[in-house]
PAMARVO-561850 format. One record per residue: x, y, z of N, C-alpha, C in turn; residue number from 1; residue in one letter. Coordinates in Angstrom, 1 decimal. Atoms other than C-alpha are relative to their C-alpha. Layout:
+--------+--------+--------+--------+--------+--------+--------+--------+--------+------+--------+
:   n.c1 :   n.c2 :   n.c3 :  ca.c1 :  ca.c2 :  ca.c3 :   c.c1 :   c.c2 :   c.c3 : zalo : marvex :
+--------+--------+--------+--------+--------+--------+--------+--------+--------+------+--------+
:      X :      Y :      Z :      X :      Y :      Z :      X :      Y :      Z :  NUM :      a :
...
+--------+--------+--------+--------+--------+--------+--------+--------+--------+------+--------+
END
This chain:
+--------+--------+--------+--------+--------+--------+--------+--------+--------+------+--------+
:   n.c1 :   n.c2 :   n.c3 :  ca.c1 :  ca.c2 :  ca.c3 :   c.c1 :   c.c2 :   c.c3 : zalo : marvex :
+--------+--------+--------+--------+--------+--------+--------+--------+--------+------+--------+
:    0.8 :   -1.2 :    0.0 :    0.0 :    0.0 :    0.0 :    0.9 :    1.2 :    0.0 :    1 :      x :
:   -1.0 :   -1.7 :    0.0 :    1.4 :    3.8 :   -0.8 :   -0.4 :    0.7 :    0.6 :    2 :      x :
:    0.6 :   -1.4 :   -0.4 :    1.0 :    6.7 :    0.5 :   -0.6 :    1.1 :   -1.2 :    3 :      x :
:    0.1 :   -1.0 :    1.2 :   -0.9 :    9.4 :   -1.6 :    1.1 :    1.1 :    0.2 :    4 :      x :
:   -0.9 :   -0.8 :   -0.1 :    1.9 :   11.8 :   -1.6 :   -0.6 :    1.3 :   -0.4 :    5 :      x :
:    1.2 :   -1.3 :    0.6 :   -0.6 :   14.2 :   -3.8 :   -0.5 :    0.9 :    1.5 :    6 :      x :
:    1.0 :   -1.1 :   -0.7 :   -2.4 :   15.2 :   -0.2 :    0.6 :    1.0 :    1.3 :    7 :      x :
:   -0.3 :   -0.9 :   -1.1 :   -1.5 :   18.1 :    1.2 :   -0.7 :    0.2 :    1.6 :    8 :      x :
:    0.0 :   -0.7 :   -1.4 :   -0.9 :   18.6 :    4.8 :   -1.2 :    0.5 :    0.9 :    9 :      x :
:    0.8 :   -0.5 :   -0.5 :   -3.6 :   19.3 :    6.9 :    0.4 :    1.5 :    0.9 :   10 :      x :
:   -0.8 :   -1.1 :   -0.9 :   -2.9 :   22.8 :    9.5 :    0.1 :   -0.6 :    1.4 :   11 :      x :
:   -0.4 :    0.5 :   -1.4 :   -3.2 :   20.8 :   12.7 :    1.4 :   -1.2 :   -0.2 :   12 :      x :
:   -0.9 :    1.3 :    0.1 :   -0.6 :   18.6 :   11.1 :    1.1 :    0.6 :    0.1 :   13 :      x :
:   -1.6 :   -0.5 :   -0.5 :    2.6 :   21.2 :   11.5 :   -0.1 :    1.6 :    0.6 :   14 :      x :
:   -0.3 :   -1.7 :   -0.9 :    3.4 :   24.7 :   13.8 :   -0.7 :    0.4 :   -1.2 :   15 :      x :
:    0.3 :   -1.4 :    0.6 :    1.7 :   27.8 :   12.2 :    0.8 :    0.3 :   -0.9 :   16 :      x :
:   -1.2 :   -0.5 :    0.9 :    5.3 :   29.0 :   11.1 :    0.4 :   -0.7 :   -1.1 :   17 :      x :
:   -0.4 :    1.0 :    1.2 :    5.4 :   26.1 :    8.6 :   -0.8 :    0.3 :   -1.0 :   18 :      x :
:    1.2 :    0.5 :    1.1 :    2.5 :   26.9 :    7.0 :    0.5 :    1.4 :   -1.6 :   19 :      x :
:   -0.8 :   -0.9 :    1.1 :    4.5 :   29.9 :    4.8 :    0.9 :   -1.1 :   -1.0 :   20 :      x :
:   -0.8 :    0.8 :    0.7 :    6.6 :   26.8 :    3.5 :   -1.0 :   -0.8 :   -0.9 :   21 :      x :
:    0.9 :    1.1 :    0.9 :    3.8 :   24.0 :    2.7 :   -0.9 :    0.9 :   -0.8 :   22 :      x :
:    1.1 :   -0.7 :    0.9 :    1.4 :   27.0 :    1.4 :    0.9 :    0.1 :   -1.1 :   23 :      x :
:   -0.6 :   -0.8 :    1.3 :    4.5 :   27.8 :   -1.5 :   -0.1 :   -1.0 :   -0.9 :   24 :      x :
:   -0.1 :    1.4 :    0.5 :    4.5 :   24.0 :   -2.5 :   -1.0 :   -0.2 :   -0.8 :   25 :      x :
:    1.5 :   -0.2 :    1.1 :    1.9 :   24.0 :   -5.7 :   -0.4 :   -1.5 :    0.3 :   26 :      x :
:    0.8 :    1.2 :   -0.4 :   -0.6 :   21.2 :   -5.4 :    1.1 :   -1.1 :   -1.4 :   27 :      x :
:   -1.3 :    1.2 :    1.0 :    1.0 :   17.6 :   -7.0 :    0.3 :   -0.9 :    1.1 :   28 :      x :
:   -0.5 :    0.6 :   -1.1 :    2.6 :   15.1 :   -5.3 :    1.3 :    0.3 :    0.4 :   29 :      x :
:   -1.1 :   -0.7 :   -0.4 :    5.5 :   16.1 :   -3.3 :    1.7 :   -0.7 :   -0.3 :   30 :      x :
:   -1.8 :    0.7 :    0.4 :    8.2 :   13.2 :   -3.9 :    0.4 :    0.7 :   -1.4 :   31 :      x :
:   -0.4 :   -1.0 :    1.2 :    7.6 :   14.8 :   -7.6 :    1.0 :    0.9 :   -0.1 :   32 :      x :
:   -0.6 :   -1.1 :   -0.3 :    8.6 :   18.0 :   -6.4 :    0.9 :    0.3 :    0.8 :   33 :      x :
:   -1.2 :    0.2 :   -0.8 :   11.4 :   17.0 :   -4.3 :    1.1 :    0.2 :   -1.0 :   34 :      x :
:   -0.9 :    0.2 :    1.5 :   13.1 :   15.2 :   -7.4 :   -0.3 :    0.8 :   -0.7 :   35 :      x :
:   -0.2 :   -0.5 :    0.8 :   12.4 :   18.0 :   -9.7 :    0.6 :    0.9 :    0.6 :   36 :      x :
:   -1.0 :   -1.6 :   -0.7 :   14.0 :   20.8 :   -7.2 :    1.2 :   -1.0 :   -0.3 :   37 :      x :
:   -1.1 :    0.9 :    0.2 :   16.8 :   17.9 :   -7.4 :    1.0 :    1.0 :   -0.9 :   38 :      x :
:   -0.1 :   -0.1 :    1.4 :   17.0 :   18.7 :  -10.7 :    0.4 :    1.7 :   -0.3 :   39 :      x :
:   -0.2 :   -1.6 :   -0.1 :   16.6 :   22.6 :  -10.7 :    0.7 :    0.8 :    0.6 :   40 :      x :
:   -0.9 :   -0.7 :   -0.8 :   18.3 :   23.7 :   -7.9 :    1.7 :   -0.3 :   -0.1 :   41 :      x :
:   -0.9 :    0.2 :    0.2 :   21.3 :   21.9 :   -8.9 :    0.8 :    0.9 :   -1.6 :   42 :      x :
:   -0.2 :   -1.0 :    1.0 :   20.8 :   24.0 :  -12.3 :    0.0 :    1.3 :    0.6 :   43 :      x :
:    0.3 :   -1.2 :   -0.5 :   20.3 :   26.7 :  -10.4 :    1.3 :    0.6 :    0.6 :   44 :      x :
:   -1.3 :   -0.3 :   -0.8 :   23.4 :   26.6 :   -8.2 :    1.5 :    0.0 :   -0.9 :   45 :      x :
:   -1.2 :    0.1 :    1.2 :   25.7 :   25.5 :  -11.3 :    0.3 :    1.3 :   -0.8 :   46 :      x :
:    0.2 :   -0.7 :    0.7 :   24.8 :   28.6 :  -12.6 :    0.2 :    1.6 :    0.7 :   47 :      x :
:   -0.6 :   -1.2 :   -0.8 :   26.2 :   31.0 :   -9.7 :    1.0 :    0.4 :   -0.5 :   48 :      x :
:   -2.0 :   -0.1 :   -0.1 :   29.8 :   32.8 :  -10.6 :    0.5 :    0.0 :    1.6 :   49 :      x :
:   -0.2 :    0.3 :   -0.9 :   31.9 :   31.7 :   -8.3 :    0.5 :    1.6 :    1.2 :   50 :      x :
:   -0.6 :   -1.1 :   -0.6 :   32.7 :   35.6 :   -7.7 :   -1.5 :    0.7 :    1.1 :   51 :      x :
:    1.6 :   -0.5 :   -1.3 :   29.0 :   36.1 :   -6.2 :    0.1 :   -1.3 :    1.0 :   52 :      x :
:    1.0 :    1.0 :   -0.9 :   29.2 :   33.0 :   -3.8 :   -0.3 :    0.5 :    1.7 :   53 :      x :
:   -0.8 :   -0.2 :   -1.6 :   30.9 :   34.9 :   -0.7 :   -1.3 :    1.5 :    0.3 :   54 :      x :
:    1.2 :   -1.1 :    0.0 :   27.9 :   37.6 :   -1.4 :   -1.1 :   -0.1 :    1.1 :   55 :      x :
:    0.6 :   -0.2 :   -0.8 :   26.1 :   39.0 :    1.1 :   -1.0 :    1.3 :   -0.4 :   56 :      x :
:    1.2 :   -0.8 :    0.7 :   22.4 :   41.1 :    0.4 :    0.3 :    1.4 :    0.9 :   57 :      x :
:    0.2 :   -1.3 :   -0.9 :   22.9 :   43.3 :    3.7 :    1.1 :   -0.8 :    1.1 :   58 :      x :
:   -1.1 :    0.6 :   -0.9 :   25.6 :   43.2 :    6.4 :   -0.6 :   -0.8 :    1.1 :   59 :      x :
:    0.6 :    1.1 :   -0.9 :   25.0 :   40.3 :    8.9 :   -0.7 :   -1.0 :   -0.1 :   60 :      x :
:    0.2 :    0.7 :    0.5 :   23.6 :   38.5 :    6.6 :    0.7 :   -1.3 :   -0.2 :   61 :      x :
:   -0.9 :    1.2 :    0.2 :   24.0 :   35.1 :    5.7 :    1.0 :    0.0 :   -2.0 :   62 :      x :
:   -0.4 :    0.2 :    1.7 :   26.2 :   34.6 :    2.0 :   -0.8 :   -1.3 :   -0.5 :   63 :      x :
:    0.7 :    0.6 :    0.9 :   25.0 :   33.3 :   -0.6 :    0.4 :   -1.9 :    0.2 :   64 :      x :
:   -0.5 :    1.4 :   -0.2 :   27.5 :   29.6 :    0.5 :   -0.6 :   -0.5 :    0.6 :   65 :      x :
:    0.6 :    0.3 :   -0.9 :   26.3 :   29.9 :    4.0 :   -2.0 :    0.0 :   -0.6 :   66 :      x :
:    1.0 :    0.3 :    0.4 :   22.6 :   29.9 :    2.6 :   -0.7 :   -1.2 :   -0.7 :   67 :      x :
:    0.3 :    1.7 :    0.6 :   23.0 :   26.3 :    0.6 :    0.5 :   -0.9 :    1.1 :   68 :      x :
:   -0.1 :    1.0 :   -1.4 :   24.4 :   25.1 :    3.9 :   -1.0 :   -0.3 :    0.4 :   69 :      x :
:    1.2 :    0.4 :   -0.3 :   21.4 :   25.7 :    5.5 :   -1.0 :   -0.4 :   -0.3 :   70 :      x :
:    1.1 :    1.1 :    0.8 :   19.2 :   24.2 :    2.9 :    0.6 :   -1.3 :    0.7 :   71 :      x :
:    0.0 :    1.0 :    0.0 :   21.3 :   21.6 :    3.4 :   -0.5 :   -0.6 :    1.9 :   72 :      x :
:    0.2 :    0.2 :   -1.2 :   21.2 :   21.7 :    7.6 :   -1.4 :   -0.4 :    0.3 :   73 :      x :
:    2.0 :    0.6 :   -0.2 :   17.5 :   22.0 :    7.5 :   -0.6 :   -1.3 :   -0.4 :   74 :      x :
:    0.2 :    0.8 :    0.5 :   17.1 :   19.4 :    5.3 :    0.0 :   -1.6 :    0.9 :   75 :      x :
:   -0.8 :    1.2 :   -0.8 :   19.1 :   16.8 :    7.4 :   -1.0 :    0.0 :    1.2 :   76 :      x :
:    0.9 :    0.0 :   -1.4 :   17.1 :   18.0 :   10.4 :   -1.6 :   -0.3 :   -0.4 :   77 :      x :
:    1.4 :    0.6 :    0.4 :   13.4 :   17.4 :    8.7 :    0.4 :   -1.0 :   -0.3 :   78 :      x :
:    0.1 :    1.2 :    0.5 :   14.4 :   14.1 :    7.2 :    0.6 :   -0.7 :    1.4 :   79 :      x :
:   -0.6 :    1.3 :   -1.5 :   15.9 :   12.6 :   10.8 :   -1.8 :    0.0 :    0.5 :   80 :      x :
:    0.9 :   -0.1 :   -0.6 :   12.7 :   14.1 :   12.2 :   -1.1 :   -1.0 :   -1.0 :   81 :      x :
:    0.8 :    1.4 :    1.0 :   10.6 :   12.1 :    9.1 :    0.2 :   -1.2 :    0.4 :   82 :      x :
:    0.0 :    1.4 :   -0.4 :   12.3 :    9.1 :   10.0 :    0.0 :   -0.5 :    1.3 :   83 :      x :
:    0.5 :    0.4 :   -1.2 :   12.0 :    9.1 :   13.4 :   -1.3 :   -0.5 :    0.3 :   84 :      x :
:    1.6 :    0.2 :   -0.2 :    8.3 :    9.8 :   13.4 :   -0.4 :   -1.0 :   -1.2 :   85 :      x :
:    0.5 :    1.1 :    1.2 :    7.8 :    7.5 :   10.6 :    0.2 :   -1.4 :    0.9 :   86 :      x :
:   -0.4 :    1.3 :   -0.5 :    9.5 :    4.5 :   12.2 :   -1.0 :    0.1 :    1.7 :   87 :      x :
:    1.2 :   -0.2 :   -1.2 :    6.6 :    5.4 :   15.3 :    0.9 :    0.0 :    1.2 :   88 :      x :
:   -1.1 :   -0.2 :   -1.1 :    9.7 :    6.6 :   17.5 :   -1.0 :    1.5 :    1.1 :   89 :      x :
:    0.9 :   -0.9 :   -0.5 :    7.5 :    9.2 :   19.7 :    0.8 :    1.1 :    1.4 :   90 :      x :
:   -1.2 :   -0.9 :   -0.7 :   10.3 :   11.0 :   21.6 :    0.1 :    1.3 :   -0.6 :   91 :      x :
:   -0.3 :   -1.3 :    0.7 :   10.3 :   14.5 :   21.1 :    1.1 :    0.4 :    0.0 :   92 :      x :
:   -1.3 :   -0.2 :   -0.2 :   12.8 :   15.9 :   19.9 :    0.2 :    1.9 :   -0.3 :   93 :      x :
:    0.1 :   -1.5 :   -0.2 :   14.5 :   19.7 :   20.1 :    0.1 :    0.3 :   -1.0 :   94 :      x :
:   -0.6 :   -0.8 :    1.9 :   14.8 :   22.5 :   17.6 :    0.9 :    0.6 :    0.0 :   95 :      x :
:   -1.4 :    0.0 :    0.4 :   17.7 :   23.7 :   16.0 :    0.0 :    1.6 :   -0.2 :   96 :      x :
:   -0.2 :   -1.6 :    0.6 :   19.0 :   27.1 :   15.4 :    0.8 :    0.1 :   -0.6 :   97 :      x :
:   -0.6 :   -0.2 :    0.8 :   19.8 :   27.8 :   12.5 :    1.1 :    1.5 :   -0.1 :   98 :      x :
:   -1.2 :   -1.1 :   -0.3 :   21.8 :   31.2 :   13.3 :    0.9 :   -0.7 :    0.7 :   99 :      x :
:   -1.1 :    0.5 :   -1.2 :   24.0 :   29.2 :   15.8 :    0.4 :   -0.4 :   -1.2 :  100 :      x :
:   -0.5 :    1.0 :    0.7 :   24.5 :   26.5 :   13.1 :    0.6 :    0.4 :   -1.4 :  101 :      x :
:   -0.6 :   -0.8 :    0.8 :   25.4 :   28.9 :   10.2 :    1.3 :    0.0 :   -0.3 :  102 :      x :
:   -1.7 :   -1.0 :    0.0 :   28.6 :   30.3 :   11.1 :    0.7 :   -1.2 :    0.4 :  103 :      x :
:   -1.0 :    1.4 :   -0.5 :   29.6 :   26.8 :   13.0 :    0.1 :   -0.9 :   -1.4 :  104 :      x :
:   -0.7 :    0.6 :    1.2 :   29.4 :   25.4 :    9.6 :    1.0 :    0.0 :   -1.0 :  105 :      x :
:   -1.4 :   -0.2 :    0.5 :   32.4 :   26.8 :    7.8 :   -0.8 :    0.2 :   -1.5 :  106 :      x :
:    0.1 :    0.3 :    1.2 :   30.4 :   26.9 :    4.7 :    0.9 :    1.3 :   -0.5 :  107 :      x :
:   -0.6 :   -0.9 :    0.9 :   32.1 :   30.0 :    3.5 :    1.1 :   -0.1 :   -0.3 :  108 :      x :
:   -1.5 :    0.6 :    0.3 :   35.3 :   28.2 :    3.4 :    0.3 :   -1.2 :   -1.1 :  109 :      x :
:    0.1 :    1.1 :    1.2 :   34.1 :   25.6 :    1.1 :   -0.2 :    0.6 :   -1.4 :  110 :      x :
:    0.6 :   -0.5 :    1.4 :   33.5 :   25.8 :   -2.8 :   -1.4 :   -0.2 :   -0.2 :  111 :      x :
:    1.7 :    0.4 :    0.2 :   29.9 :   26.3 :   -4.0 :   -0.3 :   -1.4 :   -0.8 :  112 :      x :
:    0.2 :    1.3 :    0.3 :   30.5 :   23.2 :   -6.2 :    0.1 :   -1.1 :    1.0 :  113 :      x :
:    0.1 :    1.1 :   -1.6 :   30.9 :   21.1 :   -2.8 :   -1.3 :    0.2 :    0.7 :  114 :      x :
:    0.8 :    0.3 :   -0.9 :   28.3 :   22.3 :   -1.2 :   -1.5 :    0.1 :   -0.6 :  115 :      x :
:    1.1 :    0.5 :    1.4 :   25.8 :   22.3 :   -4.4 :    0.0 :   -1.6 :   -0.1 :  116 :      x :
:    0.2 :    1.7 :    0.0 :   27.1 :   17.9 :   -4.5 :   -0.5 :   -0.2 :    1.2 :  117 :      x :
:    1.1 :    0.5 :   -0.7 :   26.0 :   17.8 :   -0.9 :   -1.2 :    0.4 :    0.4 :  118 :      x :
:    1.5 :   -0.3 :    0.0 :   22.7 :   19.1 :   -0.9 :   -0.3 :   -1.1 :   -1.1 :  119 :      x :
:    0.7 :    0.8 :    0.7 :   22.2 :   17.2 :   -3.9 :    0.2 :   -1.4 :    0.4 :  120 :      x :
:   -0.3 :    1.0 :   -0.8 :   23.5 :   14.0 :   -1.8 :   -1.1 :   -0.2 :    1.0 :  121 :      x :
:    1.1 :    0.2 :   -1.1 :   21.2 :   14.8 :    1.0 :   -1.0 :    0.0 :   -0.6 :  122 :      x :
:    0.6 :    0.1 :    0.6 :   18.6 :   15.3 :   -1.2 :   -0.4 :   -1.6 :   -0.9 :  123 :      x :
:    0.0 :    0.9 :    0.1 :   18.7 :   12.0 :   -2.5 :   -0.1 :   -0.9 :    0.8 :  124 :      x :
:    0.2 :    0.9 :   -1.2 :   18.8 :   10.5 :    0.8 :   -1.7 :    0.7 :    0.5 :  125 :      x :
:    1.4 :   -0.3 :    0.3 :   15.6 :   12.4 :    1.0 :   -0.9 :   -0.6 :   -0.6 :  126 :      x :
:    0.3 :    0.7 :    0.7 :   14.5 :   11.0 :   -1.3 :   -0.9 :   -1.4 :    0.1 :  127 :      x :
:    0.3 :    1.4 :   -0.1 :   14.8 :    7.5 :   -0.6 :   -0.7 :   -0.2 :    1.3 :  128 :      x :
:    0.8 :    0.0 :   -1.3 :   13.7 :    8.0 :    2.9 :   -1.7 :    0.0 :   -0.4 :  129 :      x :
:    1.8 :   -0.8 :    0.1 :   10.1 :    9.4 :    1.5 :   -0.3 :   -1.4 :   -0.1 :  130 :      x :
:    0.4 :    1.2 :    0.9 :    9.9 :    6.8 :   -1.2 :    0.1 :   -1.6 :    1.1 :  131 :      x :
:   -0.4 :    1.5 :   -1.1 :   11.1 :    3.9 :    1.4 :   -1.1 :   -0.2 :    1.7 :  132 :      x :
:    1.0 :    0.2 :   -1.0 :    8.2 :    4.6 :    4.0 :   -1.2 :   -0.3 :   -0.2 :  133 :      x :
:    1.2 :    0.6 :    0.1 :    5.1 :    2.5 :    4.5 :   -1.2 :    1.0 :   -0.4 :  134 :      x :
:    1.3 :   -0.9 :    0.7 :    1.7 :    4.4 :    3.1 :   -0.5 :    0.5 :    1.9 :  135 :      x :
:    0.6 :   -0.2 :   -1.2 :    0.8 :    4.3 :    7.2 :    0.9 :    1.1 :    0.8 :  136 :      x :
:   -0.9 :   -1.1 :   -0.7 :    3.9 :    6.4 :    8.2 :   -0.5 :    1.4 :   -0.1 :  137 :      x :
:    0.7 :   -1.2 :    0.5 :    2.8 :    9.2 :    6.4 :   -0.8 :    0.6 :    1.0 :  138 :      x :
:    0.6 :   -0.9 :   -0.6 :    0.2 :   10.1 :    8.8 :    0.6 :    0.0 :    1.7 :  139 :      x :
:   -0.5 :    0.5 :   -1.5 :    2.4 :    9.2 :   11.9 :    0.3 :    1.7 :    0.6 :  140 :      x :
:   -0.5 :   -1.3 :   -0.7 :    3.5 :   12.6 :   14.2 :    0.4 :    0.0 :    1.1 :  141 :      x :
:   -0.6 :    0.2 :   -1.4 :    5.5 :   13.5 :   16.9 :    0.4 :    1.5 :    0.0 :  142 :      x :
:   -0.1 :   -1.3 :   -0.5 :    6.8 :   16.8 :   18.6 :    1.6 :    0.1 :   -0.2 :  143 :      x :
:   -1.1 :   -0.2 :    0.4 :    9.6 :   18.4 :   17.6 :    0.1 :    2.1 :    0.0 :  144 :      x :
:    0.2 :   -1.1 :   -0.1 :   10.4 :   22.1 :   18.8 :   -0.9 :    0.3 :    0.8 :  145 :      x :
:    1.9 :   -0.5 :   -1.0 :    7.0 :   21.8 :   21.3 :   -0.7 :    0.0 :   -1.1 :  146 :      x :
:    1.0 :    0.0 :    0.7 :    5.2 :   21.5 :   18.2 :   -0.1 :   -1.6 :   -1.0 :  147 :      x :
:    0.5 :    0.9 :    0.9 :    3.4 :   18.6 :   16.5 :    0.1 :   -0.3 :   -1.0 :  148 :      x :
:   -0.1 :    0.0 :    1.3 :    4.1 :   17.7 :   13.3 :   -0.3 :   -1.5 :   -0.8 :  149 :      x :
:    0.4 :    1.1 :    0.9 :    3.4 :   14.9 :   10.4 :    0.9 :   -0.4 :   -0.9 :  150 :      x :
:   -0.6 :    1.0 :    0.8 :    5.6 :   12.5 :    8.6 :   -0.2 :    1.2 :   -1.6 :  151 :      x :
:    0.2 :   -0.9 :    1.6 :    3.8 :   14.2 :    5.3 :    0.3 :    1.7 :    0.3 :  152 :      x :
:   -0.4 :   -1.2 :   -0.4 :    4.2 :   17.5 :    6.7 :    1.7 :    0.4 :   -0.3 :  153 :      x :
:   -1.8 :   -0.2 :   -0.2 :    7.9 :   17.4 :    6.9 :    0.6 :   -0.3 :   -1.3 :  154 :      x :
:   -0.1 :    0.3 :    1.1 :    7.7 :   16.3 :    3.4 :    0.0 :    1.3 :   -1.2 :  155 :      x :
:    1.0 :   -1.0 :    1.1 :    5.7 :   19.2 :    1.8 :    0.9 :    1.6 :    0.6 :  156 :      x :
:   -1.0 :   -0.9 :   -0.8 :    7.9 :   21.4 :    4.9 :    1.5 :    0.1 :   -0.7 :  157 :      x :
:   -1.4 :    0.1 :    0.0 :   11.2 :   20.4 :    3.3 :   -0.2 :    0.6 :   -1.7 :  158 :      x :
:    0.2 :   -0.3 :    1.5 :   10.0 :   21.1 :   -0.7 :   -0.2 :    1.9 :    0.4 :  159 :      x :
:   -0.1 :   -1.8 :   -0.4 :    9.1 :   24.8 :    0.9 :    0.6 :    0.7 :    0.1 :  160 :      x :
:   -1.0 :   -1.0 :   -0.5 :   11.5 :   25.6 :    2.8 :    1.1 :    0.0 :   -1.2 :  161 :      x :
:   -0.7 :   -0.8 :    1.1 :   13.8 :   25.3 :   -0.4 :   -0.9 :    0.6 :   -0.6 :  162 :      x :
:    0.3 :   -0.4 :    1.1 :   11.6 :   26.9 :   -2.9 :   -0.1 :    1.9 :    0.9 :  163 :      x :
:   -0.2 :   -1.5 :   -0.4 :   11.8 :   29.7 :   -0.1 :    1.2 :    0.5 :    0.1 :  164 :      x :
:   -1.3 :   -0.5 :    0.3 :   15.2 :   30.1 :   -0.1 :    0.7 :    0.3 :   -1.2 :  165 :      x :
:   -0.6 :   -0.5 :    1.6 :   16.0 :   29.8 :   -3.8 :   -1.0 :    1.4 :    0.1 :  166 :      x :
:    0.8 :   -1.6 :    0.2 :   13.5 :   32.9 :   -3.6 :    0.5 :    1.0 :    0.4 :  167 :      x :
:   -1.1 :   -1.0 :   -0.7 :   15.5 :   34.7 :   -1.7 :    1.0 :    0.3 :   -0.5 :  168 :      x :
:   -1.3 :    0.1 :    0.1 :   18.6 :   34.0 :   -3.3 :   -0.7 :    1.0 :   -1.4 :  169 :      x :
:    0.3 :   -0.7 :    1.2 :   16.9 :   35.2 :   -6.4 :   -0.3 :    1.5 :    0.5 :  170 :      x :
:    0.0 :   -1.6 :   -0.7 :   15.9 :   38.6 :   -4.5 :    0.3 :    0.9 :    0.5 :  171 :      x :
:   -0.5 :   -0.7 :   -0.8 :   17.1 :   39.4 :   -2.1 :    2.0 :   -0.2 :   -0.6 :  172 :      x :
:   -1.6 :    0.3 :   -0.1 :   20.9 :   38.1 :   -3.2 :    0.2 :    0.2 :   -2.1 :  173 :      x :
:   -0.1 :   -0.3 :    2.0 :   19.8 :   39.1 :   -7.5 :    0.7 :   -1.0 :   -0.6 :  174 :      x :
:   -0.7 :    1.2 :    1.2 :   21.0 :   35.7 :   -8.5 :   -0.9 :   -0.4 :   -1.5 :  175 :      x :
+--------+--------+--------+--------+--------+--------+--------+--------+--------+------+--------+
END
């Protein structure tokens, strides 16, 4: 048995603050829309000069490196939290700060081609995680941050939160 992947998210199914992410996510099914950011974002990022990567929009800002980090950071932290609550593990777990974890990453010391292969690395482990969970997982939830969330949620949460950051990069950073 599958999961429909097509149904979007309910609102009691993740925090408030997520709902800017799953609302950007166009209707479809979402593994779709994983694998085709795959696909795009990796076009997208091949297509930085490497003389914009260390680019910053406003001072104190994150750069344009430090910004695919944190796709990637977030990433890693929705898909543990997916497979936790998927596997009916019910331990809550904490949330992450992303400002702390920024600067402790070093991304701005790496090349954008490294840290464009691992996003698209984790991204595939994404992937397989979706595609590799029972149709029953999907509606599984557990707490994370003090807030409730859904297996599918964290699905439809993780296709968002990039499509909100490439937005940014496009705007606020005029890539």
């Amino acid at each position: 048995m599958t999961a429909d992947t097509s149904l979007r998210p309910a609102e009691d199914e993740y925090a408030p603050y997520y709902g800017t992410y799953v609302n950007r996510v166009p209707a479809g099914d979402v593994l779709a829309r994983l694998a085709r950011q795959l696909d795009e974002t990796a076009a997208f990022l091949a297509g930085i000069p490497p003389a914009r990567a260390a680019h910053r929009y406003a001072q104190g800002k994150w750069s344009v490196k430090e910004v695919i980090g944190h796709l990637s950071d977030a990433e890693r932290v929705f898909s543990h939290r997916a497979f936790r609550f998927g596997r009916g593990d019910a331990t809550p777990l904490p949330s992450f700060d992303e400002n702390r974890y920024v600067p402790e990453s070093g991304a701005d010391l790496l090349p954008l081609e490294d840290l464009a292969r691992e996003f698209a690395a984790i991204r595939r482990s994404t992937l397989a995680l979706f595609h590799g969970l029972p149709a029953a997982a999907w509606s599984r939830r557990g707490a994370a941050s003090g807030k409730m969330v859904s297996v599918r949620a964290l699905a439809w949460i993780t296709a968002g939160h990039e499509l909100h950051h490439l937005d940014v990069l496009r705007t606020r950073y005029g890539l």
